[in-house]
C-alpha positions as CSV (number, residue, x, y, z in Angstrom):
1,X,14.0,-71.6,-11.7
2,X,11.5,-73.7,-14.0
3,X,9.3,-76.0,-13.2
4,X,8.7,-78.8,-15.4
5,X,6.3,-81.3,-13.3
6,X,3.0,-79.2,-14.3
7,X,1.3,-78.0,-17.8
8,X,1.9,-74.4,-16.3
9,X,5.3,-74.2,-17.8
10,X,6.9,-71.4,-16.7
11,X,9.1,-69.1,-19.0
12,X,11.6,-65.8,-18.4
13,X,11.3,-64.1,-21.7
14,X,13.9,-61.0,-21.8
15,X,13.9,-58.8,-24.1
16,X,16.8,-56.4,-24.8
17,X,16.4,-52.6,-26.4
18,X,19.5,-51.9,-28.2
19,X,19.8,-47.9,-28.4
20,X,22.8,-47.2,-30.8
21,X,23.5,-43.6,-32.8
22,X,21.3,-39.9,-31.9
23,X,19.8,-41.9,-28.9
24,X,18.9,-40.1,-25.6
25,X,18.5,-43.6,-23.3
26,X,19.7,-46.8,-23.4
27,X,19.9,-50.3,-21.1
28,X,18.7,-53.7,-21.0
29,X,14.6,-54.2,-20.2
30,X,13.3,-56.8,-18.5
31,X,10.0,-58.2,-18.5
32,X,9.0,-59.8,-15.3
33,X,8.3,-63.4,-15.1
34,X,4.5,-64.9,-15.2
35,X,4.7,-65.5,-11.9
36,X,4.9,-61.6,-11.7
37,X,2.4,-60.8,-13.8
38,X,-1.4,-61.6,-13.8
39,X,-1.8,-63.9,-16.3
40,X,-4.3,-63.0,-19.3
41,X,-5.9,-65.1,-22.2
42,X,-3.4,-63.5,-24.4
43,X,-0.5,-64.5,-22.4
44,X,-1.5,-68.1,-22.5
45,X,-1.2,-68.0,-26.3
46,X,1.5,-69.9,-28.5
47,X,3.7,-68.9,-30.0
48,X,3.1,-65.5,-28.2
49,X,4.4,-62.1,-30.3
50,X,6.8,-59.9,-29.7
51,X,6.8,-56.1,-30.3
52,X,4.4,-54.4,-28.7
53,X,5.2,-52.2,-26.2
54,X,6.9,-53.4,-23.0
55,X,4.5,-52.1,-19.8
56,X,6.5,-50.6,-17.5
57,X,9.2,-50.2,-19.5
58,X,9.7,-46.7,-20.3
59,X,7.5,-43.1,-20.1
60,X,8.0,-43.1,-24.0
61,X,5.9,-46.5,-25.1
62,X,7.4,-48.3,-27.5
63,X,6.3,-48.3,-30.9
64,X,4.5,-51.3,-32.4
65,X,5.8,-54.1,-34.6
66,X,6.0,-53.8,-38.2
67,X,5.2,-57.5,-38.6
68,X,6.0,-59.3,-35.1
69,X,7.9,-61.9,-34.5
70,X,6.8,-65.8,-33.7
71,X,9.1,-67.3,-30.7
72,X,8.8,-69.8,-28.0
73,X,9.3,-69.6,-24.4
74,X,12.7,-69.3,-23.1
75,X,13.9,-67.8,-26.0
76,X,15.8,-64.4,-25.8
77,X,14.7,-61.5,-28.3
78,X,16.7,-58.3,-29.4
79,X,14.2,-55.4,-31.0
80,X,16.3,-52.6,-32.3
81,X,14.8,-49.5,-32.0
82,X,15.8,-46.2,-31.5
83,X,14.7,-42.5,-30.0
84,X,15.8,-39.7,-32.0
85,X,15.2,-36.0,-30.0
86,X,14.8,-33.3,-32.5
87,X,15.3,-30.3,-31.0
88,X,12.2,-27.4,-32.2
89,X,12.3,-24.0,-31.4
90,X,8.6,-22.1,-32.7
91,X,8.4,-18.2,-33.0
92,X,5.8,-15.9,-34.3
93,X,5.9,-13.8,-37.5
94,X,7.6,-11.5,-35.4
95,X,10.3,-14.1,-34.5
96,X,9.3,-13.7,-31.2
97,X,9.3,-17.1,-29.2
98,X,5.7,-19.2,-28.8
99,X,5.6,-21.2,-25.6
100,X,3.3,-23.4,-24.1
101,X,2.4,-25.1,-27.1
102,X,1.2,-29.3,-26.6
103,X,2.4,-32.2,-28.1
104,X,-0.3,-32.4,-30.3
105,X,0.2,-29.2,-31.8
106,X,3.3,-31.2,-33.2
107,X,3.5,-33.9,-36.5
108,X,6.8,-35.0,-37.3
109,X,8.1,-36.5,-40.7
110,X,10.7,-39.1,-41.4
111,X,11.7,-39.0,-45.4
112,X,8.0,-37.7,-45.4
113,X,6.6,-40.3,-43.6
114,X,4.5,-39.3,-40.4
115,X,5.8,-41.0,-37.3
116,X,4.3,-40.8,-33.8
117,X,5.4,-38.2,-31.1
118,X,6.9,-40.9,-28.3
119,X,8.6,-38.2,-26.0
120,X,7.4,-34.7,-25.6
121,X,8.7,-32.0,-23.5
122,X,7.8,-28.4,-22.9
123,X,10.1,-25.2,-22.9
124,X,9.9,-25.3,-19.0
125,X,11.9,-28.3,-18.7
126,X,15.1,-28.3,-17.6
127,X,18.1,-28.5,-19.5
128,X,22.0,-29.9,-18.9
129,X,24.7,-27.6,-20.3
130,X,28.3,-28.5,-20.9
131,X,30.2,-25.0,-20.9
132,X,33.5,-25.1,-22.7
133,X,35.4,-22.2,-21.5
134,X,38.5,-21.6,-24.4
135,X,41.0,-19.7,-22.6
136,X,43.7,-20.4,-25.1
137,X,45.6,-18.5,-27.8
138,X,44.4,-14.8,-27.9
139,X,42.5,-15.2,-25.4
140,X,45.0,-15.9,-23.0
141,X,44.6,-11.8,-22.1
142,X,41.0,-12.0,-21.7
143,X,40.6,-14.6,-18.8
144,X,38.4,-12.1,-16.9
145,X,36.2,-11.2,-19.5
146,X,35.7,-14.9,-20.3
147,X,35.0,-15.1,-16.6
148,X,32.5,-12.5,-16.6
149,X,30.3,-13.9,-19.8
150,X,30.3,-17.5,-18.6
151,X,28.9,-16.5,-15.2
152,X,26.4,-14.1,-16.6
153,X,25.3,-16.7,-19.0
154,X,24.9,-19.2,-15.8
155,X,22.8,-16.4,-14.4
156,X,20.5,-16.1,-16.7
157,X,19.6,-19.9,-16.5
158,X,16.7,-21.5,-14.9
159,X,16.8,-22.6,-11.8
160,X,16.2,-26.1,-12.2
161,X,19.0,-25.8,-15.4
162,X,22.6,-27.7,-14.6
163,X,25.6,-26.6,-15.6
164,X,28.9,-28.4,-15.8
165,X,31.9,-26.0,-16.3
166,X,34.9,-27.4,-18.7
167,X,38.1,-25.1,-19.2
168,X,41.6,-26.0,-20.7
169,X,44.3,-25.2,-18.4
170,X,48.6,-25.9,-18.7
171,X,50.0,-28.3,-16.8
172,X,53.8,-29.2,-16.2
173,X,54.8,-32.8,-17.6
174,X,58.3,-33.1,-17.1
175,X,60.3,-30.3,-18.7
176,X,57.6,-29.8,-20.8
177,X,54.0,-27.8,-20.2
178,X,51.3,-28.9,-22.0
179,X,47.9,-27.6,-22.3
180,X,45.2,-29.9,-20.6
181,X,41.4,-30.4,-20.2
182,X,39.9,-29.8,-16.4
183,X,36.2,-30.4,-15.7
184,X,36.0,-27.7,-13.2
185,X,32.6,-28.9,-12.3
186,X,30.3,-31.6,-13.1
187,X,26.6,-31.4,-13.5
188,X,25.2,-29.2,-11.0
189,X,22.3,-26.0,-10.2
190,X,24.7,-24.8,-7.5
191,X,25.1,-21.3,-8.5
192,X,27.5,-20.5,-6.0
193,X,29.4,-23.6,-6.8
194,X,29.3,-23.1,-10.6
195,X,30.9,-19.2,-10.1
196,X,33.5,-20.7,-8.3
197,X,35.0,-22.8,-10.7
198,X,33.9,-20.0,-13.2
199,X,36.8,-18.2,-11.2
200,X,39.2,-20.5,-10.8
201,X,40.0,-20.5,-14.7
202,X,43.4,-20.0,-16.0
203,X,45.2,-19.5,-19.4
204,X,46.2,-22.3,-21.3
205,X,49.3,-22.4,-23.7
206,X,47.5,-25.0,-26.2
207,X,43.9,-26.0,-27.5
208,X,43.1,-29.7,-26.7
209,X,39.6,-28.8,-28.3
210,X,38.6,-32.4,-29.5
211,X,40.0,-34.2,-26.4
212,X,37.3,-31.6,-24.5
213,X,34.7,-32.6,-26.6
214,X,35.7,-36.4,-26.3
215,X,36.1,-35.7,-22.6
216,X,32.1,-34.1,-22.3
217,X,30.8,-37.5,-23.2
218,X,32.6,-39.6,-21.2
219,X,32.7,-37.8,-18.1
220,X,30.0,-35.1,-18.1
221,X,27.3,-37.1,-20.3
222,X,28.3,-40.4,-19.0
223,X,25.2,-41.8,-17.8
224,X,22.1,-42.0,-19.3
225,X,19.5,-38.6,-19.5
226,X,16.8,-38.2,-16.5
227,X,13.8,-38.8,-18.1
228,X,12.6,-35.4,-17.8
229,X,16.0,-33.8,-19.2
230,X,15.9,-37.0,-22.2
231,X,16.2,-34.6,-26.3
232,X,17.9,-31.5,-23.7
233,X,21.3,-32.1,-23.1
234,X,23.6,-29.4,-24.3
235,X,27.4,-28.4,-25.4
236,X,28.4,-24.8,-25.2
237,X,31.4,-23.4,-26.0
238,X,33.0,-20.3,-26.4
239,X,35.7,-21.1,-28.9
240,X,37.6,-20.2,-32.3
241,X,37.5,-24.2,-32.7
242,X,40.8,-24.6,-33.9
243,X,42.5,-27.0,-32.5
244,X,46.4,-27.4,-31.5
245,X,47.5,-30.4,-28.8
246,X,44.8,-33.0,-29.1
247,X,45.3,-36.5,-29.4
248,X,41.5,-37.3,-31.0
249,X,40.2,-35.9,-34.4
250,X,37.1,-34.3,-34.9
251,X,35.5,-37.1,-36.3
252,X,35.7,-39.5,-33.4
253,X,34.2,-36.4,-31.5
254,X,31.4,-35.3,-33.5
255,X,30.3,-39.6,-33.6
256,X,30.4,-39.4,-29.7
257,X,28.2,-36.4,-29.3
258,X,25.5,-37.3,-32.0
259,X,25.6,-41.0,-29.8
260,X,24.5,-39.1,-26.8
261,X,22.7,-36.4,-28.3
262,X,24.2,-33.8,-27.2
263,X,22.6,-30.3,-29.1
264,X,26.0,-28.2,-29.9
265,X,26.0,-24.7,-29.4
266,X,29.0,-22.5,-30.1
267,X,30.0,-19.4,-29.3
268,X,32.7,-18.8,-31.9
269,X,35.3,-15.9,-31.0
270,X,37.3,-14.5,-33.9
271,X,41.0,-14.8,-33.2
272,X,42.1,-15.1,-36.5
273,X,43.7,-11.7,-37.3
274,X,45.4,-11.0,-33.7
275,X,46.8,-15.2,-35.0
276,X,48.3,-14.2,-37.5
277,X,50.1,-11.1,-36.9
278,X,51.9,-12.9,-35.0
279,X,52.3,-15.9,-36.7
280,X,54.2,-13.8,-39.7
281,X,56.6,-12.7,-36.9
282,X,60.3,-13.8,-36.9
283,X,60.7,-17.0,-34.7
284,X,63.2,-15.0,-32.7
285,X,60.9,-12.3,-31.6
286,X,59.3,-13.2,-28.0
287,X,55.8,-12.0,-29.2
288,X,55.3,-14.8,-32.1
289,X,53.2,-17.3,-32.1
290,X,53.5,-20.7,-33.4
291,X,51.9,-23.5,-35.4
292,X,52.1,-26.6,-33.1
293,X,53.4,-30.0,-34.9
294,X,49.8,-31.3,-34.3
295,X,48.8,-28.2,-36.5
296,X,51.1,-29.0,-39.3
297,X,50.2,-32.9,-39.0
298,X,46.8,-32.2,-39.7
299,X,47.0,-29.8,-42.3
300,X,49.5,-31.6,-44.5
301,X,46.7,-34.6,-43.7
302,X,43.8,-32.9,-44.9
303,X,44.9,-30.5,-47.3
304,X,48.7,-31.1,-48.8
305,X,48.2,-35.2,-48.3
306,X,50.0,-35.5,-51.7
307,X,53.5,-33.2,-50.3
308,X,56.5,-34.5,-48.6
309,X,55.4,-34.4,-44.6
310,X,59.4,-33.2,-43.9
311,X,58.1,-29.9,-45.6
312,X,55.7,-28.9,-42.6
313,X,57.8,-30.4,-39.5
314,X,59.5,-27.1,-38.9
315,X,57.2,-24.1,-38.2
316,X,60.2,-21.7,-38.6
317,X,61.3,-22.7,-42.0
318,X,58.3,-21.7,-43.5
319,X,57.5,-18.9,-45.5
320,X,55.3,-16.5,-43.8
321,X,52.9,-16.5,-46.7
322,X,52.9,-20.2,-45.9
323,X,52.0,-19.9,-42.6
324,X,49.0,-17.9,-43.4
325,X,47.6,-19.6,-45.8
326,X,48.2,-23.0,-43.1
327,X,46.6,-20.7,-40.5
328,X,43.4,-19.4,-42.6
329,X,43.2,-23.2,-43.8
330,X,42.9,-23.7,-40.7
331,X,40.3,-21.5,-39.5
332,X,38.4,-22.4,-41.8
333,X,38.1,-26.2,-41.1
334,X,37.2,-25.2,-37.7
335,X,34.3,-22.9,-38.6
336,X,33.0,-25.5,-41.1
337,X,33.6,-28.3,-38.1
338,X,31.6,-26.2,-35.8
339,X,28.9,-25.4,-38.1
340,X,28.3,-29.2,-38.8
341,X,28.1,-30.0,-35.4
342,X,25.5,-27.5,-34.7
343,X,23.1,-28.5,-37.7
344,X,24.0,-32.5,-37.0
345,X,22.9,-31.9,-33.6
346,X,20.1,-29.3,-34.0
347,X,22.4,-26.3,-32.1
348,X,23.2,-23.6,-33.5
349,X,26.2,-20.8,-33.8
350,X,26.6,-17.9,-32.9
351,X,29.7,-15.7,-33.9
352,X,31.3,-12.7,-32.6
353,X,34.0,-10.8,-33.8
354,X,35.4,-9.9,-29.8
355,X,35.3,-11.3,-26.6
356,X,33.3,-7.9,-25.5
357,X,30.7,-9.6,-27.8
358,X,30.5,-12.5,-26.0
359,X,28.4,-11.9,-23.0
360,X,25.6,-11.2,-25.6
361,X,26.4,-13.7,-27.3
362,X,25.6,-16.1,-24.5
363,X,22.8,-14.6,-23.6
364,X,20.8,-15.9,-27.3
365,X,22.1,-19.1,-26.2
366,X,20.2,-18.8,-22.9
367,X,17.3,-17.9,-24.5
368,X,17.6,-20.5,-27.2
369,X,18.2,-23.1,-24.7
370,X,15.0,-21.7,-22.7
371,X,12.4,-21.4,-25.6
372,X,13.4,-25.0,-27.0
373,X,10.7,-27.3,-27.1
374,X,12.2,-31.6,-27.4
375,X,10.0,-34.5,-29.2
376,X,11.4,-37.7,-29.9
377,X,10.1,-40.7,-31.7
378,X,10.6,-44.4,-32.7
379,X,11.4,-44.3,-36.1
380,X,9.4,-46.5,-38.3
381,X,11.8,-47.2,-40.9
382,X,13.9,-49.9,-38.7
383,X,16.4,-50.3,-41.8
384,X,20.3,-50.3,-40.5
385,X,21.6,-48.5,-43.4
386,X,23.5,-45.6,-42.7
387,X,21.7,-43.6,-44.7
388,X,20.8,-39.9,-43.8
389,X,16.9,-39.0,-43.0
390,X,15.0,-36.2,-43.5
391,X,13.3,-34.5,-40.6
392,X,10.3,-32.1,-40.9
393,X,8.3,-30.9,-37.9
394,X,5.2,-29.3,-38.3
395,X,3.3,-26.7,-36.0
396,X,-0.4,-26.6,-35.8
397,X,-3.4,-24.6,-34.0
398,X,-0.9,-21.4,-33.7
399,X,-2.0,-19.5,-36.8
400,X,1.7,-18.2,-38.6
401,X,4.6,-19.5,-37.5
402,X,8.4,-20.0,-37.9
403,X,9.5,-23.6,-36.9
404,X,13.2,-24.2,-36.8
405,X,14.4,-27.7,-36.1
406,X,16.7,-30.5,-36.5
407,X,17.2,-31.3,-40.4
408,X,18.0,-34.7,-39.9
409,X,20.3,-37.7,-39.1
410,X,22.3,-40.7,-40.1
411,X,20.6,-43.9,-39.8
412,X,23.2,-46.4,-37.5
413,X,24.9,-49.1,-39.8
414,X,25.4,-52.9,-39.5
């Protein structure tokens, strides 16, 4: 309520932080009323700036206004800002891993512009792992040594780490079965818990790969980071990354996880041989494999776009030079897809010719997940663009050392 029957005018001013692309918080802030606050000599100043940082507000202060902006009491004002996390892992000349290192040992660059170290936090902080379990496909035969990876990998965690366990499974619609997503498990440091839905993963007749991803966001990254987990949320998957049922595309995917920053970490299994032996089989022979319609869509989409569609509806009246050449396409869009999302994101991949390879595999993940150091910062160019920016992170007071960290992002739009 305001009352008006005193010079002591009495004002709410709110002001709303609008966190859009690569940003690791978000909501609406509040500043309390006068009435709430004690009440300085700047305070009673008109028309009073806005900019500065908000007290209270947030752990990470809020950087200061490149001009500030005159407005009266009662008068609602949106700052866009934005955190981008960049990742940084730091090893010696030996490529050994340097810990307890201090925010200031850090600058960071924008398009070669300095910008100020808002959120800081050390390799023993915990992270929150999505792990993708891909039991599709050639793998289908390997369910217990995917089992026996994944729980090793959860193992060799830190305590305070939590794990949420996503697998693709096969469920009966009707007459027909169709391959589906399952969270096993949400966010959780229950190790027992975590190795029994580790267990209680099946074989699944299709890859809904994109609709896991799409599904990660909205269900295991739904709500905004801790503060203490803010820059070190993380997707990893052990997959071949090609994708056969899904409804989504990997575009709308890879724009959800660089929205919740989400670092992508893959563990990418080579199936593509033991695919296409038995792709080339006769479509009569039970030990073929197929290319599903949602193959052939997408395919003729990204690389025939100029044929007749009619002339990839039927998987069985192709050629079987045609159906490797679709299948290595194929392959290797979903390499290419899954080594973009790791640099976009700051992750990294890691590939493996076997399953057997896998369990080491996620053990560099583990260790790259548990030598990662995560700064953030407010950048100072506020320009809405859409433009990509540089990032350069520097490493002092440690004599030699490698630095390996995110290259950059896309500025939001509009």
């Amino acid at each position: 309520m305001v009352n008006h029957s005193t010079n002591a005018k009495r004002a709410l001013l709110t002001v709303s932080i609008i966190i859009p692309s690569l940003v690791a918080l978000g909501g609406v802030f509040t500043l309390p009323s006068r009435a709430q606050q004690p009440t300085t000599a700047a305070q009673e100043q008109r028309p009073r700036r806005v900019g500065g940082p908000a007290s209270g507000a947030s752990a990470a202060p809020l950087p200061p206004s490149s001009g500030g902006e005159e407005v009266d009491e009662g008068e609602v004002v949106r700052v866009d800002t934005q955190l981008v996390s960049v990742p940084v892992v730091v090893a010696n000349r030996e490529g050994r891993p340097l810990t307890g290192l201090r925010a200031d040992n850090f600058t960071v660059f924008e398009d070669n512009r300095l910008q100020r170290i808002a959120n800081f936090a050390t390799t023993e902080a915990p992270f929150e792992v999505a792990l993708l379990l891909d039991t599709s496909g050639s793998t289908r035969e390997e369910v217990a040594l995917i089992r026996r990876a994944a729980s090793a990998f959860v193992d060799s965690l830190r305590p305070g780490d939590r794990v949420a366990i996503i697998a693709f499974n096969t469920a009966q619609n009707g007459a027909a079965r169709l391959a589906t997503v399952e969270v096993k498990t949400r966010l959780t440091s229950d190790r027992a818990a975590l190795r029994k839905a580790i267990e209680s993963i099946g074989a699944s007749n299709g890859t809904p790969y994109y609709d896991a991803l799409n599904r990660i966001v909205a269900d295991v990254f739904n709500e905004p980071p801790r503060e203490e987990v803010r820059g070190r949320r993380a997707l990893v998957a052990l997959t071949d990354g090609v994708d056969s049922t899904s409804d989504s595309d990997f575009t709308e995917a890879r724009d959800k996880l660089l929205k919740a920053g989400v670092l992508c970490y893959f563990v990418q299994v080579n199936t593509e041989d033991f695919v296409e032996d038995r792709l080339i089989k006769d479509c009569s022979d039970d030990g073929r494999l197929s290319l599903s319609r949602t193959q052939l869509k997408r395919y003729h989409k990204i690389f025939a776009p100029q044929t007749d569609a009619s002339d990839y509806s039927d998987f069985c009246r192709l050629g079987p030079f045609e159906k490797m050449e679709i299948s290595r396409a194929l392959y290797n869009l979903a390499r290419k897809e899954m080594n973009t999302l790791a640099q976009d994101t700051g992750g990294k991949t890691f590939p493996v010719t076997d399953l057997q390879d896998a369990r080491a595999a996620f053990a560099q993940v583990a260790g790259e997940i548990g030598t990662q150091y995560s700064l953030g910062y407010y950048p100072t160019n506020k320009a809405r663009d859409g433009r990509f920016r540089t990032i350069r992170v520097e490493v002092h007071g440690v004599g030699s050392a490698q630095v390996r960290a995110r290259e950059g992002y896309q500025a939001p739009k509009g």
